[in-house]
N, C-alpha and C positions, 0 to 999 in steps of 0.2 A: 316893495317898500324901499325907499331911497338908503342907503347908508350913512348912518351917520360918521360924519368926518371924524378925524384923531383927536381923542382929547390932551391937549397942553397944555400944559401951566409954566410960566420961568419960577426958580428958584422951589420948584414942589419938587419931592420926592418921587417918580416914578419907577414903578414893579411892570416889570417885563417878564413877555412869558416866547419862546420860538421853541416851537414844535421844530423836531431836525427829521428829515426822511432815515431810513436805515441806509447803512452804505450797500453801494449795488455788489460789493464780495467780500470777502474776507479779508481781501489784500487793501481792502480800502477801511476799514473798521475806524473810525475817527481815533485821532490821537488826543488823549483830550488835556495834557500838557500843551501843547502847542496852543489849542483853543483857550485853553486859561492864558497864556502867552498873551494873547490876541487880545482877548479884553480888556486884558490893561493896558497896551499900548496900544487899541483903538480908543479907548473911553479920554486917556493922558492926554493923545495928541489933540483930542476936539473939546478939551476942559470938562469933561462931563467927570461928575464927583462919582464917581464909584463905592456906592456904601457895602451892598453884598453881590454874593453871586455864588452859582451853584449850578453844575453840569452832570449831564449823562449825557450817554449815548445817542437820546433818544429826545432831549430838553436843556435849553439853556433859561437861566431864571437870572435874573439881574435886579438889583435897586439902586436905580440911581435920580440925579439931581441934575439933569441936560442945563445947559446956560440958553437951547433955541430946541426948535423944532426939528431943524436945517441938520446941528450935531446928533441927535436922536437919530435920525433917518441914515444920517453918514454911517455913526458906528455900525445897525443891524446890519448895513447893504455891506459892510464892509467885512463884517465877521462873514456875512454869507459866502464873498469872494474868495475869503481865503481858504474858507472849508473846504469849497470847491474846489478849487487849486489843488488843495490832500487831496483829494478825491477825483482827482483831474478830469471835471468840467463835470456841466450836467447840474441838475435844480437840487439843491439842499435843505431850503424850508420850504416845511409842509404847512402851506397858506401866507397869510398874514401875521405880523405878529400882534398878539395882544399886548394892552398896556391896562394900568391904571392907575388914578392919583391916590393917594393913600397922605393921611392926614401926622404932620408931625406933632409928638409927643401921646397919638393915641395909636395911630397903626403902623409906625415902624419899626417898631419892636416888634409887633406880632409877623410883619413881612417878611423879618428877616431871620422870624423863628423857623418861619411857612418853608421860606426859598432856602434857608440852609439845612431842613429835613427830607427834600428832594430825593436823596439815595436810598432813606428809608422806606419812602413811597414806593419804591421800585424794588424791593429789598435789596436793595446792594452794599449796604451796611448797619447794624444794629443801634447807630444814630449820627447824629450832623458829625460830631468832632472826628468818626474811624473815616469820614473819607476826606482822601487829597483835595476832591477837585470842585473846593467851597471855600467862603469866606469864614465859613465854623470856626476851623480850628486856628485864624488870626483872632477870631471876638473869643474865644476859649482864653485866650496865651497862650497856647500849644506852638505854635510860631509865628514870624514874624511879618507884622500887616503886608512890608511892601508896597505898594503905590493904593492901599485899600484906604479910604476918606472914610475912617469914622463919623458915624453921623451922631448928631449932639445928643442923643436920645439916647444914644449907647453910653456916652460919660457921663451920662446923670445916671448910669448903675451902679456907681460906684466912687469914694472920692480918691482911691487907691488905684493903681494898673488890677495890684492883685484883687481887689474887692470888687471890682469893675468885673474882670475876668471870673470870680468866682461866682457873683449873680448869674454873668452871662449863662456859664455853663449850668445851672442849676434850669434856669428859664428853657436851655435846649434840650436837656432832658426830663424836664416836665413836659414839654412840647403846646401844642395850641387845647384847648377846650373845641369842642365840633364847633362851633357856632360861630368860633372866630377864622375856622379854618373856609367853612362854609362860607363866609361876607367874605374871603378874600378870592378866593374863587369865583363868586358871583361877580365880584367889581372886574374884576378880567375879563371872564366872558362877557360883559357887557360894553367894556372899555367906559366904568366909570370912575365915580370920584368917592371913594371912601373916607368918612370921617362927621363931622358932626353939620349939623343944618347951617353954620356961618362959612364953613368949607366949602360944603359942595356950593353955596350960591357964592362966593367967592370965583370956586372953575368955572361957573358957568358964565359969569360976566365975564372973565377974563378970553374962557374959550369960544365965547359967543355961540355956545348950542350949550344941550340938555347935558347932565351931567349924573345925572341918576334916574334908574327908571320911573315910569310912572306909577300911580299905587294903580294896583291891583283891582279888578272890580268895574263895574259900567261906570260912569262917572251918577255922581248926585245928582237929582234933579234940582232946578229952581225955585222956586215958588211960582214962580209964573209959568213953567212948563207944567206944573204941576195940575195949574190952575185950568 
Protein backbone atom coordinates (compact mmCIF):
# COMPACT_ATOMS: atom_id res chain seq x y z
CA UNK A 1 0.00 0.00 0.00
CA UNK A 2 1.43 3.35 -1.27
CA UNK A 3 2.32 5.89 1.65
CA UNK A 4 0.50 8.49 2.23
CA UNK A 5 2.47 11.74 1.79
CA UNK A 6 3.07 14.40 4.99
CA UNK A 7 0.25 15.97 6.16
CA UNK A 8 0.63 20.13 6.08
CA UNK A 9 -1.27 22.80 6.75
CA UNK A 10 0.21 26.74 6.82
CA UNK A 11 -0.64 28.58 9.98
CA UNK A 12 -2.04 24.90 11.94
CA UNK A 13 -0.57 24.02 14.89
CA UNK A 14 1.63 20.78 14.27
CA UNK A 15 2.76 17.87 17.17
CA UNK A 16 5.85 16.11 16.34
CA UNK A 17 7.01 13.11 17.61
CA UNK A 18 11.15 11.68 16.62
CA UNK A 19 11.94 8.48 18.12
CA UNK A 20 16.11 9.12 18.81
CA UNK A 21 18.33 5.78 18.56
CA UNK A 22 20.23 5.07 22.00
CA UNK A 23 23.62 6.52 21.84
CA UNK A 24 26.29 3.76 20.64
CA UNK A 25 28.29 4.38 24.51
CA UNK A 26 28.38 6.02 27.38
CA UNK A 27 30.67 8.59 26.08
CA UNK A 28 28.09 9.55 23.81
CA UNK A 29 24.88 9.71 26.08
CA UNK A 30 22.93 12.88 24.52
CA UNK A 31 23.29 16.06 26.23
CA UNK A 32 20.08 17.21 26.30
CA UNK A 33 20.91 20.93 27.15
CA UNK A 34 22.50 21.42 24.00
CA UNK A 35 19.39 19.57 22.21
CA UNK A 36 17.01 22.17 23.92
CA UNK A 37 19.65 24.69 22.70
CA UNK A 38 19.08 23.53 19.24
CA UNK A 39 15.52 23.82 19.12
CA UNK A 40 15.05 26.99 19.64
CA UNK A 41 17.61 28.22 17.54
CA UNK A 42 16.65 25.84 14.70
CA UNK A 43 12.83 26.48 15.09
CA UNK A 44 13.98 30.98 15.48
CA UNK A 45 16.08 30.74 12.48
CA UNK A 46 13.18 29.21 9.99
CA UNK A 47 10.20 31.27 11.79
CA UNK A 48 8.63 28.30 12.94
CA UNK A 49 6.42 29.38 16.29
CA UNK A 50 7.49 27.15 18.81
CA UNK A 51 4.56 26.56 21.28
CA UNK A 52 5.99 23.35 23.51
CA UNK A 53 8.47 20.86 23.65
CA UNK A 54 9.64 18.10 25.61
CA UNK A 55 12.89 15.69 25.43
CA UNK A 56 14.50 12.52 26.64
CA UNK A 57 16.99 10.42 25.90
CA UNK A 58 15.13 8.40 23.91
CA UNK A 59 12.12 11.08 22.16
CA UNK A 60 11.89 14.49 21.16
CA UNK A 61 8.05 15.89 21.22
CA UNK A 62 7.56 19.48 19.73
CA UNK A 63 4.32 21.66 18.95
CA UNK A 64 4.63 23.83 16.65
CA UNK A 65 3.20 26.37 13.89
CA UNK A 66 5.73 25.82 10.56
CA UNK A 67 5.11 29.00 8.13
CA UNK A 68 5.95 26.07 4.97
CA UNK A 69 6.59 22.50 4.59
CA UNK A 70 10.21 23.44 3.35
CA UNK A 71 10.90 24.92 7.38
CA UNK A 72 9.34 21.73 8.93
CA UNK A 73 11.58 19.36 7.12
CA UNK A 74 14.83 22.05 7.71
CA UNK A 75 14.47 22.04 11.49
CA UNK A 76 14.07 17.85 11.93
CA UNK A 77 17.07 17.22 9.31
CA UNK A 78 18.75 19.87 11.31
CA UNK A 79 18.39 18.81 14.89
CA UNK A 80 19.27 15.38 13.49
CA UNK A 81 22.74 16.83 12.16
CA UNK A 82 23.59 18.35 15.16
CA UNK A 83 22.82 15.35 17.42
CA UNK A 84 25.09 13.57 15.31
CA UNK A 85 27.77 15.87 15.37
CA UNK A 86 27.41 15.01 19.71
CA UNK A 87 27.61 11.73 18.72
CA UNK A 88 30.15 12.19 16.04
CA UNK A 89 28.41 10.90 12.93
CA UNK A 90 26.23 7.73 12.38
CA UNK A 91 22.10 7.61 12.08
CA UNK A 92 20.19 9.37 15.04
CA UNK A 93 16.43 8.92 14.19
CA UNK A 94 14.89 5.79 14.58
CA UNK A 95 12.54 6.18 11.23
CA UNK A 96 10.54 8.82 10.20
CA UNK A 97 9.26 11.31 12.10
CA UNK A 98 5.51 11.51 12.90
CA UNK A 99 3.43 14.70 12.79
CA UNK A 100 -0.04 15.51 13.22
CA UNK A 101 -2.60 18.54 12.95
CA UNK A 102 -4.24 18.94 16.03
CA UNK A 103 -7.17 21.63 16.00
CA UNK A 104 -6.82 25.24 17.86
CA UNK A 105 -8.86 25.94 20.94
CA UNK A 106 -9.89 22.15 21.18
CA UNK A 107 -6.44 20.14 21.08
CA UNK A 108 -3.66 22.29 22.10
CA UNK A 109 -4.14 22.34 25.20
CA UNK A 110 -4.54 18.76 25.47
CA UNK A 111 -1.09 18.44 23.15
CA UNK A 112 0.82 20.15 25.19
CA UNK A 113 -0.47 18.52 28.35
CA UNK A 114 0.40 15.08 26.43
CA UNK A 115 4.10 16.36 25.23
CA UNK A 116 5.03 18.14 28.39
CA UNK A 117 4.29 14.76 30.50
CA UNK A 118 6.87 12.95 28.45
CA UNK A 119 9.32 12.38 31.54
CA UNK A 120 6.45 10.87 33.38
CA UNK A 121 5.94 8.36 30.74
CA UNK A 122 9.22 7.16 31.10
CA UNK A 123 9.39 7.74 34.90
CA UNK A 124 11.92 10.18 34.98
CA UNK A 125 10.16 12.57 36.91
CA UNK A 126 6.92 12.53 39.10
CA UNK A 127 5.43 15.25 36.75
CA UNK A 128 5.89 17.91 33.66
CA UNK A 129 7.03 21.01 36.02
CA UNK A 130 10.22 18.51 38.07
CA UNK A 131 11.93 18.18 34.70
CA UNK A 132 14.38 20.76 32.84
CA UNK A 133 14.11 19.70 29.55
CA UNK A 134 10.33 20.84 28.61
CA UNK A 135 8.29 23.78 28.00
CA UNK A 136 6.34 22.76 31.50
CA UNK A 137 8.03 24.65 33.75
CA UNK A 138 7.78 28.24 31.19
CA UNK A 139 3.62 27.57 30.90
CA UNK A 140 4.08 26.69 35.02
CA UNK A 141 5.82 30.36 35.76
CA UNK A 142 8.57 28.29 37.19
CA UNK A 143 10.86 30.28 34.65
CA UNK A 144 11.26 32.10 32.05
CA UNK A 145 9.65 31.42 28.35
CA UNK A 146 12.67 32.49 26.49
CA UNK A 147 12.11 32.29 22.70
CA UNK A 148 8.84 29.79 23.64
CA UNK A 149 5.55 31.40 21.27
CA UNK A 150 2.84 30.93 23.52
CA UNK A 151 0.13 29.86 21.73
CA UNK A 152 -3.35 31.85 22.14
CA UNK A 153 -5.09 28.80 23.79
CA UNK A 154 -2.58 29.15 26.54
CA UNK A 155 -3.77 33.01 27.25
CA UNK A 156 -7.25 32.30 27.31
CA UNK A 157 -6.31 30.27 30.87
CA UNK A 158 -6.17 33.01 32.33
CA UNK A 159 -6.59 36.96 32.29
CA UNK A 160 -3.51 37.29 34.80
CA UNK A 161 0.38 35.81 34.06
CA UNK A 162 -0.47 34.49 37.55
CA UNK A 163 -3.90 32.92 36.84
CA UNK A 164 -2.83 31.99 33.50
CA UNK A 165 0.14 30.02 35.26
CA UNK A 166 -1.97 28.82 38.08
CA UNK A 167 -4.63 26.88 35.63
CA UNK A 168 -1.81 25.84 33.52
CA UNK A 169 -0.23 23.93 36.46
CA UNK A 170 -3.43 22.58 37.85
CA UNK A 171 -4.37 21.17 34.17
CA UNK A 172 -0.51 19.47 34.14
CA UNK A 173 -1.17 17.92 37.21
CA UNK A 174 -4.47 16.62 36.62
CA UNK A 175 -2.98 15.29 33.44
CA UNK A 176 -5.08 13.87 30.09
CA UNK A 177 -8.35 11.61 30.71
CA UNK A 178 -7.38 7.99 28.57
CA UNK A 179 -9.38 8.92 25.66
CA UNK A 180 -7.68 12.09 25.07
CA UNK A 181 -4.36 10.67 25.47
CA UNK A 182 -5.39 7.85 23.22
CA UNK A 183 -6.94 10.38 19.93
CA UNK A 184 -3.49 12.04 20.36
CA UNK A 185 -1.54 9.11 19.99
CA UNK A 186 -3.74 7.73 17.24
CA UNK A 187 -3.46 11.01 15.14
CA UNK A 188 0.31 10.52 15.15
CA UNK A 189 0.64 7.12 14.32
CA UNK A 190 -1.45 7.78 11.59
CA UNK A 191 -0.15 11.28 10.62
CA UNK A 192 -3.60 12.80 10.86
CA UNK A 193 -5.68 15.78 11.40
CA UNK A 194 -7.22 16.06 14.95
CA UNK A 195 -10.11 18.03 15.70
CA UNK A 196 -13.77 18.49 14.69
CA UNK A 197 -15.44 17.44 10.94
CA UNK A 198 -14.82 21.44 9.55
CA UNK A 199 -11.08 20.84 10.50
CA UNK A 200 -10.11 17.83 9.16
CA UNK A 201 -12.03 18.75 5.77
CA UNK A 202 -10.38 22.06 6.03
CA UNK A 203 -6.58 19.68 5.94
CA UNK A 204 -7.64 17.87 3.61
CA UNK A 205 -8.45 20.39 0.97
CA UNK A 206 -5.63 22.36 1.76
CA UNK A 207 -3.23 19.09 1.88
CA UNK A 208 -4.85 17.46 -1.00
CA UNK A 209 -5.02 13.83 0.56
CA UNK A 210 -7.07 12.14 3.33
CA UNK A 211 -6.61 13.41 6.51
CA UNK A 212 -8.34 10.95 8.92
CA UNK A 213 -8.88 7.46 8.68
CA UNK A 214 -11.39 5.64 7.17
CA UNK A 215 -14.53 4.38 9.46
CA UNK A 216 -13.84 1.14 10.33
CA UNK A 217 -15.93 -1.83 8.90
CA UNK A 218 -16.69 -3.08 5.04
CA UNK A 219 -18.21 -0.12 3.55
CA UNK A 220 -22.31 -0.07 3.18
CA UNK A 221 -23.91 -1.45 0.61
CA UNK A 222 -26.08 0.46 -2.07
CA UNK A 223 -29.42 -0.25 -2.78
CA UNK A 224 -28.49 -1.25 -5.92
CA UNK A 225 -25.73 -3.52 -5.01
CA UNK A 226 -28.08 -4.74 -2.72
CA UNK A 227 -30.41 -5.25 -5.29
Amino acid sequence: MARLARLFCPDTPHLLQIAVLPAPSEADVPVLDAWARWVAQEAQARQVALHGWALVPREILLLITPPSADALRALVQRLGRRIAAQRGGGQVFEGRYRSALVQPGEWVLPALIWLESLPVRYGLAPGGEYWRWSSARAHAGLESAGTLNMHPDYWRCGNTPFDRQASYRRLLRDGLEASASSALQEALAGQWALGDRDFVARAERLAGRRAAPRPRGRPRKTPATEA
